[in-house]
Every structure is written in C-alpha cells, then in structure tokens.
C-alpha positions, 0 to 999 in steps of 0.5 A, spaced: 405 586 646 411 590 643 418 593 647 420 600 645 416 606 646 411 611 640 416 617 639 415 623 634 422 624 631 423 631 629 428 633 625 432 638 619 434 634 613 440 639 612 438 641 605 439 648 605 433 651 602 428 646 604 422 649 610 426 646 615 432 649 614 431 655 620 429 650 625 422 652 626 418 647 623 422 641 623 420 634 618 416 630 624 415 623 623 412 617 628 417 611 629 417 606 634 424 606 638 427 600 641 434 598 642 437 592 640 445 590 641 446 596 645 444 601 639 438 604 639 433 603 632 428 607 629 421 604 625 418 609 622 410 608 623 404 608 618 399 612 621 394 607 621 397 603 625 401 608 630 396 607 636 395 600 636 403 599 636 403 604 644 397 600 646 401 593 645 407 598 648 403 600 653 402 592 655 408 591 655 410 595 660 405 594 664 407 586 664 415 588 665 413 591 671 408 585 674 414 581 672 418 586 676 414 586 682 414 578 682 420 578 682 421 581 687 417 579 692 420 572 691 426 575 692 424 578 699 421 570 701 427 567 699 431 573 704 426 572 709 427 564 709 434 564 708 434 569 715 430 565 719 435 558 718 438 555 724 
C-alpha cells in the first residue's frame, strides 16, 4: 500500500536549443506525487517498477474509502443512539 498517485510529468528544460523548446514534444517522465508537510513531492519512477507503484496506490485508496465509510457509518450510530436518549 503506497499514498500518492502514478502521474506522467511533462515539461520544458528551458535550454533554449533543446527539442523541447517549441512546446510540442515535451521531456516526459513517470513520478509518484505525494505531498508531505503541506508540499507536494515528486519521485521519478523506473520503468520496472511503475505499475506495481499504481497497483499499491490503487490499494491504498481502495482502503481509505472502506475507512471512510466505516467511519461513517459509525458516525450515523452514535448520532442515532445519542438521538434516541431520554
């Protein structure tokens, strides 16, 4: 399980002869994005292990929304049983 999300960056170096200096074809890279302290971080991914990196995302987000429905739903019982008190 792993917070953040598989992004693919896009971008211009800035060197003014480089490919990329027109804006069509941009450097690409694929990075995990994640934030930590309020900024948002960037780790640029080998190919070999992009895809198991959004399977372990993709857990983790499957996880925070069962949490959040738990939460939820005990959230809605304590309401109820606090409503039903003489």
């Amino acid at each position: 399980m792993l917070r953040g999300t598989v992004v693919t960056h896009r971008r211009r170096c800035g060197k003014p002869n480089c490919r990329c200096a027109d804006g069509e074809v941009l450097h690409e890279r694929v990075v995990l994005s994640y934030s930590e302290a309020s900024r948002t971080r960037f780790v640029t991914l080998p190919k070999e292990v992009v895809e198991p990196v959004r399977l372990a995302t993709a857990r983790y987000r499957r996880a925070r929304t069962r949490l959040e429905t738990e939460g939820n739903s005990g959230l809605k019982a304590l309401m109820s049983s606090l409503r039903s008190r003489p």
